[in-house]
C-alpha positions as CSV (number, residue, x, y, z in Angstrom):
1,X,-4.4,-17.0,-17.3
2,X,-4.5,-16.4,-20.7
3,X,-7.7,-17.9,-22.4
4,X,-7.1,-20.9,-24.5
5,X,-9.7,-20.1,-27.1
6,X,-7.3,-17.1,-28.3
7,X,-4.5,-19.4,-28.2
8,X,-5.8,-21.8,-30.5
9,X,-7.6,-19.5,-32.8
10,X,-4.6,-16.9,-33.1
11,X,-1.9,-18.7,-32.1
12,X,0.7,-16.2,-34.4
13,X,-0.5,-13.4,-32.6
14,X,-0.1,-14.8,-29.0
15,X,3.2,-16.3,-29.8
16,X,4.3,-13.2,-31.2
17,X,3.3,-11.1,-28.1
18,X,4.4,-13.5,-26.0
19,X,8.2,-13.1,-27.5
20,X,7.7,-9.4,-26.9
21,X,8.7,-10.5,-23.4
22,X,11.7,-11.9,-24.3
23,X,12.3,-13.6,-27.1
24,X,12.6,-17.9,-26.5
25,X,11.2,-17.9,-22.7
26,X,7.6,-19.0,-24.0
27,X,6.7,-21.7,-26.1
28,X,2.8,-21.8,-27.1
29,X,3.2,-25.2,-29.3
30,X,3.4,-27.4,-26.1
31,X,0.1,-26.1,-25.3
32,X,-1.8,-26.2,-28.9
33,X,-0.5,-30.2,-28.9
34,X,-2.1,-30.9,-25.3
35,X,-5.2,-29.0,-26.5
36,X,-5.7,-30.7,-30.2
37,X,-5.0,-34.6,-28.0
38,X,-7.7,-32.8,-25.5
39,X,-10.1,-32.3,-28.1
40,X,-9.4,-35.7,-29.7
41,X,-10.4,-37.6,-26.5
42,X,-13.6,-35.4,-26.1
43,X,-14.8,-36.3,-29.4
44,X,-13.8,-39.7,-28.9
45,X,-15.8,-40.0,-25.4
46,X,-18.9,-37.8,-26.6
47,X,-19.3,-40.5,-29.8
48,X,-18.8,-43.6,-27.6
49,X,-21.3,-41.9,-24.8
50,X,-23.5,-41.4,-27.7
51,X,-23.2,-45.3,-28.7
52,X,-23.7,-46.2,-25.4
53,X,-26.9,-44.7,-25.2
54,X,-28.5,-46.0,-28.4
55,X,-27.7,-48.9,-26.8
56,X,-29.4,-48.5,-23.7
57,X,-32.6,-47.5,-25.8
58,X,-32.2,-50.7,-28.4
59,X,-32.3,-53.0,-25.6
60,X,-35.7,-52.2,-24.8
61,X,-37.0,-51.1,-27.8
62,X,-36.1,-54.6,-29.5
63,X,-37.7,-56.8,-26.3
64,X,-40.6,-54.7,-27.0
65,X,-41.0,-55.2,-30.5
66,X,-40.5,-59.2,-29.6
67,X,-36.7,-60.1,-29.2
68,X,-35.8,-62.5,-26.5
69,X,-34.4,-60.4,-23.3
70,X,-31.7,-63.9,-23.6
71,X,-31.6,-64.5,-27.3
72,X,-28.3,-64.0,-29.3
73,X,-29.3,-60.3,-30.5
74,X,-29.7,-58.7,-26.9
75,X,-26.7,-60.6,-25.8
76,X,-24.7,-59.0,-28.3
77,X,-25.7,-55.4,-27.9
78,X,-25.7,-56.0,-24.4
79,X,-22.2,-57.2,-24.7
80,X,-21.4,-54.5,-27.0
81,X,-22.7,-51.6,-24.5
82,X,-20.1,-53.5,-21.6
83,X,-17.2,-52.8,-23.7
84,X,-18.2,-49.3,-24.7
85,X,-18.7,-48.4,-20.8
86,X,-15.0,-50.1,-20.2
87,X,-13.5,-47.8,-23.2
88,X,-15.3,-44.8,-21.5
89,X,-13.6,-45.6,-18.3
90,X,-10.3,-45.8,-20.0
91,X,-10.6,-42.6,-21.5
92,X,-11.5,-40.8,-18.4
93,X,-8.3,-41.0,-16.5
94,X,-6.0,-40.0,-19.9
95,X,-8.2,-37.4,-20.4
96,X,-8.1,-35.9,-16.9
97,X,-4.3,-35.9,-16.9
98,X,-4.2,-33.8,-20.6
99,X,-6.5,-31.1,-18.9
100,X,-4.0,-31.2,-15.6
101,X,-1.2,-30.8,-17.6
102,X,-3.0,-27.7,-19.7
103,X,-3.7,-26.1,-17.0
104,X,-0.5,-26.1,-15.6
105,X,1.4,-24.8,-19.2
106,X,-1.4,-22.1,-19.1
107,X,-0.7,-21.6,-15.9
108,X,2.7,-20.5,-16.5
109,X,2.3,-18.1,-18.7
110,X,2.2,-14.3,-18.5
111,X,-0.2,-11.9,-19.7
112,X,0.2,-10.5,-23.5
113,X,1.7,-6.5,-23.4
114,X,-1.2,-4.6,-24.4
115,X,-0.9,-3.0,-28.3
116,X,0.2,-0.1,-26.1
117,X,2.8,-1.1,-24.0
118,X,6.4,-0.2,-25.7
119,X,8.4,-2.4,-27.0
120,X,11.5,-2.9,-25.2
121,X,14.0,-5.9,-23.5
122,X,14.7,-4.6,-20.1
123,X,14.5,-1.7,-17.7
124,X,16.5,0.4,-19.7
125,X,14.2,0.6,-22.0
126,X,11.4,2.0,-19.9
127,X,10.5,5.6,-21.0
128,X,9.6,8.6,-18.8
129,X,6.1,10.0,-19.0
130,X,6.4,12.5,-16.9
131,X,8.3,14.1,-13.7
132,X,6.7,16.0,-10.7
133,X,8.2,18.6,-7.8
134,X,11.5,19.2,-8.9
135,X,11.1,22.2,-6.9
136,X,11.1,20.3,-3.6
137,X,14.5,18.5,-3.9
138,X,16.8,18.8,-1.1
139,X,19.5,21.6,-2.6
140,X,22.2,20.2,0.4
141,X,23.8,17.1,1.2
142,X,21.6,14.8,3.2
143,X,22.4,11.4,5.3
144,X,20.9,8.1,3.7
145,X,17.4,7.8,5.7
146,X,18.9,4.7,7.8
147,X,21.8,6.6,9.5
148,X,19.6,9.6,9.9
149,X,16.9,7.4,11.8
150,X,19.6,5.7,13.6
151,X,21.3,9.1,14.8
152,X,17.9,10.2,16.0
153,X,16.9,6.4,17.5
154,X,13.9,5.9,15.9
155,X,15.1,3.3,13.3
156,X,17.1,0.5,14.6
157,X,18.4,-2.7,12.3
158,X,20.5,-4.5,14.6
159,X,18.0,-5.3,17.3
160,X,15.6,-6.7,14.8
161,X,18.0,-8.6,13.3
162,X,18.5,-10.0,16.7
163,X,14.9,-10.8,17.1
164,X,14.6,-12.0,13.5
165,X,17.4,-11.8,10.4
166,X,18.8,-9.7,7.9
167,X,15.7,-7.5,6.1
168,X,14.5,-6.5,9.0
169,X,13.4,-3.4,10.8
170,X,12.9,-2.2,14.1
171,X,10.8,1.4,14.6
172,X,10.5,3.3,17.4
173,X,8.9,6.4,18.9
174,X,8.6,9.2,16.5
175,X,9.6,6.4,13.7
176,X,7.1,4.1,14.8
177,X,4.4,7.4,14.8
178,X,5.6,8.8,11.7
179,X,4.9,5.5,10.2
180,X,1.5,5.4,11.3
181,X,0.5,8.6,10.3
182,X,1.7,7.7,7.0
183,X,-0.6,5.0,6.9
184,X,-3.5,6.9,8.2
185,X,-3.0,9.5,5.8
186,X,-3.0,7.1,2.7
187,X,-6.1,5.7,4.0
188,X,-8.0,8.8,4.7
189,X,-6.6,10.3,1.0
190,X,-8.0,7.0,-0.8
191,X,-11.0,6.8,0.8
192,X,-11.8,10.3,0.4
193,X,-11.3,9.6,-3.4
194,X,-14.0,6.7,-3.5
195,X,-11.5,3.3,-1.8
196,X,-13.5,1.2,0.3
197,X,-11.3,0.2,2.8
198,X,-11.1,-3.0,3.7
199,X,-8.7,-5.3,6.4
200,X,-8.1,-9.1,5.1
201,X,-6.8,-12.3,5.8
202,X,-2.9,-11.8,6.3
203,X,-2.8,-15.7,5.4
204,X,-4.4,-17.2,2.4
205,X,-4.4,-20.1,0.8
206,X,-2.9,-21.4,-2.4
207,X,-5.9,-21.2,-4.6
208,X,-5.1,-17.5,-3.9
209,X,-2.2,-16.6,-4.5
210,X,-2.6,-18.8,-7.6
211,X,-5.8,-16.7,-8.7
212,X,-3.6,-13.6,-8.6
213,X,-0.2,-14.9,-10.3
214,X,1.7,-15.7,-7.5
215,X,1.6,-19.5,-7.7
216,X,3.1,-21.5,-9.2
217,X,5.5,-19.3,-10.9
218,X,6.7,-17.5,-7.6
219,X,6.4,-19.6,-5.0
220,X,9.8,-19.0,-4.0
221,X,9.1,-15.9,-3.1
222,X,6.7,-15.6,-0.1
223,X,6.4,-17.5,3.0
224,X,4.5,-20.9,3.0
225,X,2.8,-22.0,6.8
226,X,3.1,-25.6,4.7
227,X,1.2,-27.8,7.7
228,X,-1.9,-25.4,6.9
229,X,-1.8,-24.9,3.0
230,X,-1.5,-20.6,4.0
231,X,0.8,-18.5,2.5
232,X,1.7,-14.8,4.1
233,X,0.5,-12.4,1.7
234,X,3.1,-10.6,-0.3
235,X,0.9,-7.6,-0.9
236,X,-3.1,-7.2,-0.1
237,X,-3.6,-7.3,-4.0
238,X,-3.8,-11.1,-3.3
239,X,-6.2,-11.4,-0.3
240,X,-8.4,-8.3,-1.6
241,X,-8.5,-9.7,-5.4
242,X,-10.3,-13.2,-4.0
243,X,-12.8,-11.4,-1.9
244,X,-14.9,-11.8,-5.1
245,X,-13.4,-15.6,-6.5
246,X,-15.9,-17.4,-8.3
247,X,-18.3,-14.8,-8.3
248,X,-20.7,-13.6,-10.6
249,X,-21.1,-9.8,-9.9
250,X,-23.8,-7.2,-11.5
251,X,-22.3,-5.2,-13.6
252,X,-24.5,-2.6,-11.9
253,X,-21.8,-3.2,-8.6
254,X,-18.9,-2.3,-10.8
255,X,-16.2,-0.6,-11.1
256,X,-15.7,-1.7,-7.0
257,X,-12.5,0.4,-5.2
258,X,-10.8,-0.9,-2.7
259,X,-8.2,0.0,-0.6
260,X,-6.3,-2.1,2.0
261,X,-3.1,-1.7,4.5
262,X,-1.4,-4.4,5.8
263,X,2.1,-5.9,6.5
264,X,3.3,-7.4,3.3
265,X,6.3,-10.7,3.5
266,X,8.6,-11.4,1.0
267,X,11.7,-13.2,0.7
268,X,13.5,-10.9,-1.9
269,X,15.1,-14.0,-3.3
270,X,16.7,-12.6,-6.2
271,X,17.3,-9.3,-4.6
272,X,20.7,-10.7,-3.0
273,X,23.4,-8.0,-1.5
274,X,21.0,-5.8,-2.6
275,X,19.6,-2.7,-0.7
276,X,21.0,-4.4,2.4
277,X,20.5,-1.2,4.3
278,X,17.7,0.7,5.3
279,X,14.1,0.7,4.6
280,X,13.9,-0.1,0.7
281,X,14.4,-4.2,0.3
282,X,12.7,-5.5,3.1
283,X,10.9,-9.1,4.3
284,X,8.3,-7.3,6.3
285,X,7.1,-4.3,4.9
286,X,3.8,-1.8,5.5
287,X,2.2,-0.9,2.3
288,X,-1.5,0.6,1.2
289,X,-2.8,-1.3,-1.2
290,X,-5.3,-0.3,-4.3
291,X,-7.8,-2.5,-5.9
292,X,-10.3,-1.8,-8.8
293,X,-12.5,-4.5,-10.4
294,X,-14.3,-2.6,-13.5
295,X,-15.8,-3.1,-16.7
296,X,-13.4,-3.9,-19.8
297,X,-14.5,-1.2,-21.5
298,X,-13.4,1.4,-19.1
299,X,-10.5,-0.9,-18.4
300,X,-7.9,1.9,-19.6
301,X,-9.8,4.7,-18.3
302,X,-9.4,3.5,-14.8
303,X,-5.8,2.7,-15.1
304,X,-5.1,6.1,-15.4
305,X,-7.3,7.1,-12.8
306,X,-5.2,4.7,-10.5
307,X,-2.0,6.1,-11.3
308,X,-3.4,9.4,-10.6
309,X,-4.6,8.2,-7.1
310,X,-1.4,6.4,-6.5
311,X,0.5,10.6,-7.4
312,X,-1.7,12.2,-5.2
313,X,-0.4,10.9,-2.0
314,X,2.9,12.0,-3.7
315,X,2.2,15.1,-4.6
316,X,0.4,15.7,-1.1
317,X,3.6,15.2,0.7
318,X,5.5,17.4,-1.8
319,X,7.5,14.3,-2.7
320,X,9.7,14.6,-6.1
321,X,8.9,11.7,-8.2
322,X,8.6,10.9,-12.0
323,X,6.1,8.0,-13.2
324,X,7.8,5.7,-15.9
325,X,6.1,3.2,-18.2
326,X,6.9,-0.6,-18.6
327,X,8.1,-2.2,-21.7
328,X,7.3,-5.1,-22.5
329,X,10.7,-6.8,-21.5
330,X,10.2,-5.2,-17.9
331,X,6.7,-6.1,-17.5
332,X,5.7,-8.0,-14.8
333,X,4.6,-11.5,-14.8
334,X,0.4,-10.6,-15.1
335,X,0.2,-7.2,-16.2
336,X,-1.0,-6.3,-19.3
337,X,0.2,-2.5,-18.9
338,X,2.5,-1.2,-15.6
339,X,3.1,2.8,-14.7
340,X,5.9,2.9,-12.2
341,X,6.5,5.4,-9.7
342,X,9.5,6.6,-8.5
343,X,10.1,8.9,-5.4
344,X,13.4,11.2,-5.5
345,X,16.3,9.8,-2.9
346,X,18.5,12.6,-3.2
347,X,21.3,10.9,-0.5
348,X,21.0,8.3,-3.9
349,X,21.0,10.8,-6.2
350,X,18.2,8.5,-7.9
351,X,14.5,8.0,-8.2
352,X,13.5,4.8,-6.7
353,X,10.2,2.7,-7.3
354,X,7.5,3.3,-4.8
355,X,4.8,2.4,-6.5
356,X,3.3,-0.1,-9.6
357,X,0.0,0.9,-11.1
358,X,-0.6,-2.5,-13.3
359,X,-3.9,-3.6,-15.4
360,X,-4.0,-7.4,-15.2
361,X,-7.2,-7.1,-17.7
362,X,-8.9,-10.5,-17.5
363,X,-5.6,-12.3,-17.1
364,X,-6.5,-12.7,-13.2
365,X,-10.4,-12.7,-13.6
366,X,-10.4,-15.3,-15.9
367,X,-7.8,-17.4,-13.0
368,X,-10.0,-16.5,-10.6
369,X,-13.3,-16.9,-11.8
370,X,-14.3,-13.4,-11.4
371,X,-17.2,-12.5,-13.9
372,X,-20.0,-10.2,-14.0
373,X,-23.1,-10.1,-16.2
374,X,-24.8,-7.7,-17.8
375,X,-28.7,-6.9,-17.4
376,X,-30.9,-8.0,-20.0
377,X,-27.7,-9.8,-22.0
378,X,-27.2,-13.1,-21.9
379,X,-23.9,-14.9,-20.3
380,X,-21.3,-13.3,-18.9
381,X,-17.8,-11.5,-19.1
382,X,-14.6,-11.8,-17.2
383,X,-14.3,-8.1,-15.0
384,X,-10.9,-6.3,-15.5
385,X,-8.9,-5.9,-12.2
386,X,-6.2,-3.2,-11.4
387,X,-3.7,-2.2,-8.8
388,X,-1.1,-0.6,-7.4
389,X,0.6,1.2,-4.1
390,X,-1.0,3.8,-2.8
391,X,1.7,3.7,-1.6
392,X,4.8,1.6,-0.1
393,X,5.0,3.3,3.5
394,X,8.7,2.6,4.1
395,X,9.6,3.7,1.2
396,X,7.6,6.7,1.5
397,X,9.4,7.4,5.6
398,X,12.5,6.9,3.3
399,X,11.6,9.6,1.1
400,X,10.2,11.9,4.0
401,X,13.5,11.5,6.3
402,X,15.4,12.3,2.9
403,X,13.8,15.3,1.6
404,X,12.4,17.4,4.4
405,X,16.1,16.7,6.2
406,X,17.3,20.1,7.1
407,X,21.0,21.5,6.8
408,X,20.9,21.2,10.8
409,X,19.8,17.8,10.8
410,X,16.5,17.9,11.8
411,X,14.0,16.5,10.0
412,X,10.4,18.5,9.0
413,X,7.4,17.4,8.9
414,X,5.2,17.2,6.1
415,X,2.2,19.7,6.5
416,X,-0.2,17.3,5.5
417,X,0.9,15.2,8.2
418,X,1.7,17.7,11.1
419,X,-2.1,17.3,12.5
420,X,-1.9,13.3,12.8
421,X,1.8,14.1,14.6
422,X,1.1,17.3,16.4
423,X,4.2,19.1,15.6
424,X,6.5,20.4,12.9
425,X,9.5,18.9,13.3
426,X,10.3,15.3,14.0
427,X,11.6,14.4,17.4
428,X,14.4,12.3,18.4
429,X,14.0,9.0,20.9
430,X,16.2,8.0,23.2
431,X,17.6,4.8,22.6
């Protein structure tokens, strides 16, 4: 949520990043009206409350100085202090409604691109930082990863669409073990480099997913148990993030790390006829999730350390990739500032996104109520959170049953995950 103090005292500047987005999708001037009729009805309530209580210290005051408690006088500031009360009353209800409706214009907003975020209208406009392992692409033909799981039986789509629907997968055997080594490896790399791992909720409730960005804008997007007011999370950002909801931390505590796998559900709504194959654009997906809360001031700082984090497991499993940057028309809907990274599909002949290193800077903090205060200073500040995928672990099989596919067929294993598989080479199961 962007903070409507900024709004009203520099409302060029946050219309003007706002357009950056896209130029027409954000209007600030509904908000600025609500707030000005806001602040009309405070003032208008704080001088009546302040009339009503000179009037509750008259009353007295006069009887004691000899007025009669019945007498015309007292009657009429009694009288007087009746019809203040019932213009306080009406005020109350308007003025609950202005700060309902507020909210929920503020709430719809994204977060202002940082001054360092390029300016540009789409993904097209996103520029390369940097590429990695160009060494370690496949230099022969290679199946997509779905036919090559399906040839060996370890992936199989059409019994879990039987189970469940479309944008769904079935692993078994060696699939099902490669997958969990990948998650163990992730887990073991991130806490190794300071994560505290942690298992949540896979359900949470609105005030969640609202904290993080999800509601109301995106409701459409996950899966809603509506008799219980729980939501399946779309990623562990959301369940992880709230672990510290209206709480005021040290700032001693931060920066906190955490890191966190669990099934993620989506519906891909807009993602129709897309990616209908495979293990790319799925419901139910694993994914290891990384969580920073930090100081502003090393806001930045720690960004790059997460996308760094978020390479490692990359570069690890000798994985080609490249890392792009956001503009500011491709930015998602709370990030301030977004690295993408993109793992080499060479039966694609395309990079594909397997991670999003985003800093939301106070934007979900200040949703959330996440502050932390300083020793010896007085009041507090909204922490800074980041994340990103450390990484997505079907898109990461993808990549593994892609690149290490030999001429032959077979499919190698990555060294760095031969000792949580105990071979070299992955084996096929019978179907």
């Amino acid at each position: 949520m962007l903070d409507l103090k900024q709004i009203r005292e520099n409302p060029q500047y946050v219309q003007e990043r706002l357009n950056l987005r896209g130029a027409g999708q954000y209007d600030i001037q509904p908000i600025l009206e609500l707030d000005q009729q806001q602040r009309q009805l405070e003032q208008e309530r704080s001088r009546l409350q302040a009339r009503s209580n000179e009037i509750a210290k008259l009353i007295p005051a006069k009887i004691k100085q000899g007025s009669d408690p019945k007498g015309g006088e007292i009657l009429e500031l009694r009288e007087e202090g009746n019809k203040v009360k019932t213009e306080i009353g009406a005020l109350e209800p308007r003025e609950k409604e202005l700060k309902s409706q507020l909210e929920t214009l503020l709430l719809a907003l994204p977060n202002l691109p940082s001054e360092s975020t390029p300016v540009g209208k789409s993904e097209d406009d996103n520029p390369e930082v940097r590429r990695w392992g160009e060494e370690y692409k496949p230099q022969h033909s290679v199946l997509p990863h779905w036919e090559i799981g399906e040839k060996m039986g370890i992936l199989n789509s059409d019994r879990a669409v039987k189970v469940a629907q479309s944008r769904f997968i079935m692993l078994k055997g060696a699939g099902a073990a490669l997958e969990r080594a990948l998650i163990s490896f992730m887990l073991d790399k991130q806490t190794a480099a300071g994560y505290v791992e942690i298992i949540p909720p896979l359900l949470v409730n609105s005030q969640s997913l609202t904290a993080t960005g999800q509601l109301p804008k995106f409701s459409e997007e996950s899966f809603q148990c509506k008799d219980d007011d729980l939501w399946l999370i779309p990623t562990a950002e959301v369940p992880v993030t709230n672990l510290y909801r209206d709480e005021i931390l040290e700032s001693s505590q931060l920066p906190i790390y955490h890191c966190s796998y669990t099934p993620c559900f989506r519906r891909e709504a807009g993602a129709y006829g897309r990616d209908t194959k495979g293990l790319i654009r799925l419901h139910q997906f694993n994914k290891v999730e990384l969580v920073k809360f930090v100081h502003p001031d090393n806001s930045e700082e720690e960004h790059q350390a997460l996308v760094r984090n978020a390479e490692a497991i990359l570069q690890a499993l000798k994985l080609p990739y490249r890392v792009i940057e956001l503009c500011t028309g491709d930015l998602g809907f709370g990030a301030a500032r977004c690295y993408d990274l993109e793992v080499w599909l060479p039966s694609a002949d395309k990079y594909r996104e397997i991670s999003s290193c985003s800093n939301f800077r106070d934007f979900q903090a200040r949703r959330g109520g996440i502050r932390f205060k300083e020793a010896g200073k007085k009041g507090t500040q909204f922490v800074h959170t980041l994340n990103g995928s450390g990484l997505a672990v079907g898109r990461t099989m993808a990549a593994v049953l892609e690149n290490y596919q030999q001429p032959d067929g077979t499919v190698k294993i990555p060294e760095v995950l031969q000792p949580y598989l105990g071979r070299e080479v992955l084996y096929e199961t019978a179907t």
